[in-house]
Backbone bond lengths (Angstrom), bond angles and torsions (degrees), N, CA, C in turn:
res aa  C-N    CA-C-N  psi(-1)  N-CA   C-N-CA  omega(-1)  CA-C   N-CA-C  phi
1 X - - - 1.455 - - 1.529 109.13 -
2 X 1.407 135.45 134.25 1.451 146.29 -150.41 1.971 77.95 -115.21
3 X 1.497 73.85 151.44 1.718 104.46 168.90 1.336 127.88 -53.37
4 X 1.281 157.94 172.47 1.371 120.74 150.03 1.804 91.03 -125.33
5 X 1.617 97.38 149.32 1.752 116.55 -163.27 1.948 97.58 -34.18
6 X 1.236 126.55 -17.17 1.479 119.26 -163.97 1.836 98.39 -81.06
7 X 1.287 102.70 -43.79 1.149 137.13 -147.02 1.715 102.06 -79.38
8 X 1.306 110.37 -26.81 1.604 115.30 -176.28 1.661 83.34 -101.01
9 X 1.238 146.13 -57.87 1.428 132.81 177.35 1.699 123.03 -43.35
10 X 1.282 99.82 -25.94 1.391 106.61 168.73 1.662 119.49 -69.44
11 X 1.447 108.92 -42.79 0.961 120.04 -173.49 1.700 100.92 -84.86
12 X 0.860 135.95 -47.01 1.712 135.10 175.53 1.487 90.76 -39.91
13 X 1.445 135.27 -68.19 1.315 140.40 -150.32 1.679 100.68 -74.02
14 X 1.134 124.41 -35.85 1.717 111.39 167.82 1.552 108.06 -71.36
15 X 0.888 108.20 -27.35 1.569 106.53 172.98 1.333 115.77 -57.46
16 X 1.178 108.27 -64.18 1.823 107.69 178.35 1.479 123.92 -84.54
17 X 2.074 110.03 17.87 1.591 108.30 173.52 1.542 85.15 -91.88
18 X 1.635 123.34 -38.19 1.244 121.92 -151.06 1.499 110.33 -82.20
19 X 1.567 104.86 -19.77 1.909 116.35 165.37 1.766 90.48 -50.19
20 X 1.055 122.20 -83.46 1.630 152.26 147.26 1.277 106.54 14.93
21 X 0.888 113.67 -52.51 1.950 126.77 178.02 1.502 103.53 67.27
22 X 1.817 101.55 44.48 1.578 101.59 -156.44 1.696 75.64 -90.28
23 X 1.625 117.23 -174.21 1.521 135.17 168.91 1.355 115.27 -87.49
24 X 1.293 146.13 54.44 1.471 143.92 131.15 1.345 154.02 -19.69
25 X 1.937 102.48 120.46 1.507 95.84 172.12 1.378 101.99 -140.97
26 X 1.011 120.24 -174.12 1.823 135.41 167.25 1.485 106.21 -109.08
27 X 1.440 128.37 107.60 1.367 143.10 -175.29 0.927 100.36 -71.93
28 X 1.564 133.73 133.17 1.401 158.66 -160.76 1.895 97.56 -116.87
29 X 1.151 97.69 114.99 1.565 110.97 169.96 1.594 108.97 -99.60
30 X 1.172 115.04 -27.08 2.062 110.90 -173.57 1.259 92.39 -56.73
31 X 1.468 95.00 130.74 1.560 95.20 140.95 1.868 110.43 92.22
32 X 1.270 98.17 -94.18 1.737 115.82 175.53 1.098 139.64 -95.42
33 X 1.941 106.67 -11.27 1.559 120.63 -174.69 1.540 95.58 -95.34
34 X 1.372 110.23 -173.51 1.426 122.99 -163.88 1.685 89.88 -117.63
35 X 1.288 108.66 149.66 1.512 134.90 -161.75 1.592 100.04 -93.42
36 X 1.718 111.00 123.60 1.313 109.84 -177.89 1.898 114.60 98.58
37 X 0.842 111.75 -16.06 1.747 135.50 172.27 1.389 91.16 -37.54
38 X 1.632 141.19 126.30 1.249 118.13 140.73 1.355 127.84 -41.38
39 X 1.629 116.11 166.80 1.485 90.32 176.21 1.134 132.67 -103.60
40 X 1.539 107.20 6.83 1.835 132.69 165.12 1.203 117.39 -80.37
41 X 1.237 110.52 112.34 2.018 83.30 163.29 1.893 100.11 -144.06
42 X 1.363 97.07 152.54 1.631 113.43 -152.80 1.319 96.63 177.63
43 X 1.826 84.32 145.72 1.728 126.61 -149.52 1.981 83.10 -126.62
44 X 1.011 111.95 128.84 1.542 136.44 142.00 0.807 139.13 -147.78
45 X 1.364 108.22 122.97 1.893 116.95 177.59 1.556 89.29 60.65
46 X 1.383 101.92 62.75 1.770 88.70 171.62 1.496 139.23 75.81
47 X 1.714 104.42 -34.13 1.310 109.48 -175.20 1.516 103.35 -96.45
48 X 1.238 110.95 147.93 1.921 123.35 173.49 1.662 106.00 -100.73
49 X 1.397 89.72 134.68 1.608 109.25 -163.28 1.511 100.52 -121.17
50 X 1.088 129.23 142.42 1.704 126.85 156.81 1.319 106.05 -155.49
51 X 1.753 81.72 129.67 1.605 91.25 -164.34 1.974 103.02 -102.96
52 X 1.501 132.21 140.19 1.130 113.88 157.80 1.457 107.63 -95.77
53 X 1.402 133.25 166.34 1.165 145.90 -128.52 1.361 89.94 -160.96
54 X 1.686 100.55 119.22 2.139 108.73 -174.15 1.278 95.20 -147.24
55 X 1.630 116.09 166.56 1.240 147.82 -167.06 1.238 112.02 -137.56
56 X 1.575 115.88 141.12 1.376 105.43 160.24 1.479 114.35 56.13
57 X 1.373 130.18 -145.87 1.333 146.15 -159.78 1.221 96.29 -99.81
58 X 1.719 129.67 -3.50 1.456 115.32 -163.20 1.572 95.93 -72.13
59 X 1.837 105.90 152.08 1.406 109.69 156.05 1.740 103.14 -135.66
60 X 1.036 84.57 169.51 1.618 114.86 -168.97 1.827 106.31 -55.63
61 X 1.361 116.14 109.22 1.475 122.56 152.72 1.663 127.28 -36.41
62 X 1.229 100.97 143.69 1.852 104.64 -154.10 1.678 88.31 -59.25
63 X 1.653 123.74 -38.32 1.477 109.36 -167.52 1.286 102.73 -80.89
64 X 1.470 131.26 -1.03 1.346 114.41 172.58 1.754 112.77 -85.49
65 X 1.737 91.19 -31.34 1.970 100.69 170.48 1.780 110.14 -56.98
66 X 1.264 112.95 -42.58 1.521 110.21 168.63 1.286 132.29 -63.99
67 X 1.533 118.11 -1.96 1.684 116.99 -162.06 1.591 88.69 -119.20
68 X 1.659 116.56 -31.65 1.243 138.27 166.36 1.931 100.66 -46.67
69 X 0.700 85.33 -66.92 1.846 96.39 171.51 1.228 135.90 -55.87
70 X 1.055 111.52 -61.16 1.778 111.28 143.30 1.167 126.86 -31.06
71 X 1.441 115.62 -52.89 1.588 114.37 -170.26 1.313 92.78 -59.48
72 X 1.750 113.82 -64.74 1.463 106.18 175.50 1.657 127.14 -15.29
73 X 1.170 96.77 -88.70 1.693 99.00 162.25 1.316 135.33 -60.48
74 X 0.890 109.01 30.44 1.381 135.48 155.02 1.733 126.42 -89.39
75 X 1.271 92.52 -49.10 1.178 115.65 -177.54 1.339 118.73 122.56
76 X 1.535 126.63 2.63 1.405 119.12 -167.35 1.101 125.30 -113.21
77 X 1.261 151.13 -153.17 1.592 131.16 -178.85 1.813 97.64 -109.78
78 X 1.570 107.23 158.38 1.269 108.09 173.21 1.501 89.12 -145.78
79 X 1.444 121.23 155.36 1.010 134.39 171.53 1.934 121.03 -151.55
80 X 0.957 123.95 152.88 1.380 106.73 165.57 2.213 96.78 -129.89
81 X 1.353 72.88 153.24 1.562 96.75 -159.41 1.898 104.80 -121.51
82 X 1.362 102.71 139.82 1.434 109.95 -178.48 1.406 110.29 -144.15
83 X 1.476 108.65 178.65 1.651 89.77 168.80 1.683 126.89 -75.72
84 X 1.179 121.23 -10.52 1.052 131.77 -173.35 1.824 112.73 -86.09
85 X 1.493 105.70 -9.55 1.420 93.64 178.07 1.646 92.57 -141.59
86 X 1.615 132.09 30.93 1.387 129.60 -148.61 1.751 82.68 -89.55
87 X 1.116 137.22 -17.85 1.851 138.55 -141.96 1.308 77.56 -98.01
88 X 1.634 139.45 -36.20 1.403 136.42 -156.83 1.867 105.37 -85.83
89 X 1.350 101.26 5.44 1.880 101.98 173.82 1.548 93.24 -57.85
90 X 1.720 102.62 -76.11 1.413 108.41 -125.48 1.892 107.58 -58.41
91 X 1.567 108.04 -28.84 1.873 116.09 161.38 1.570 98.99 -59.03
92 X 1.100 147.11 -33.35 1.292 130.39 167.51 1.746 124.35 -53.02
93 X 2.082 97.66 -59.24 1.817 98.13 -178.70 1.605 104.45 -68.68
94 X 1.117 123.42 -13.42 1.710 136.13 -175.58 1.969 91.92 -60.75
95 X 1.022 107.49 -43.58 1.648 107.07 179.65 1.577 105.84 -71.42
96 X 0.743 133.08 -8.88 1.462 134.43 -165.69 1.353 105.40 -106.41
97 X 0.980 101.76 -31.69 1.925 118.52 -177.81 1.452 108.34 -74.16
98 X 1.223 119.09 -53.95 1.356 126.25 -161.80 1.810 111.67 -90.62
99 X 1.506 113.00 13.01 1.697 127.42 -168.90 0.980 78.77 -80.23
């Protein structure tokens, strides 16, 4: 059974939290999680990160743009990540490192 394009971006991006030695999981929406959650979420050096994870032409659902927003105002980082910009993480946790 082959990957599907979301599914290898997911996996690129644990790859370079765990280079990172950042705190990582994959947020669980079935069931008990909350709807719209990116599906990264990770702690380094203090700072809270959540990454959503896209393919192709996909973009982000309005309740995922709202949870995206929150974190913002929250104070924490949000990002969404694809293959086309996945190389632009590790200059991102590089800011987190050097606070």
């Amino acid at each position: 059974m082959s990957m599907t394009p979301e599914k290898k971006v997911k996996k690129k991006v644990m790859k370079i939290l765990k280079e990172h030695r950042a705190y990582s999981f994959y947020a669980s929406t079935g069931g008990y999680g909350n709807s719209g959650v990116p599906d990264i979420i990770c702690c380094l050096n203090g700072h809270f990160l959540a990454i959503e994870c896209k393919a192709g032409k996909n973009t982000t659902t309005t309740l995922q743009d709202i949870n995206i927003e929150a974190i913002r105002q929250a104070g924490g980082t949000a990002c969404v990540i694809n293959e086309d910009n996945v190389e632009t993480l590790p200059s991102l946790l590089n800011k987190f490192t050097s606070i």
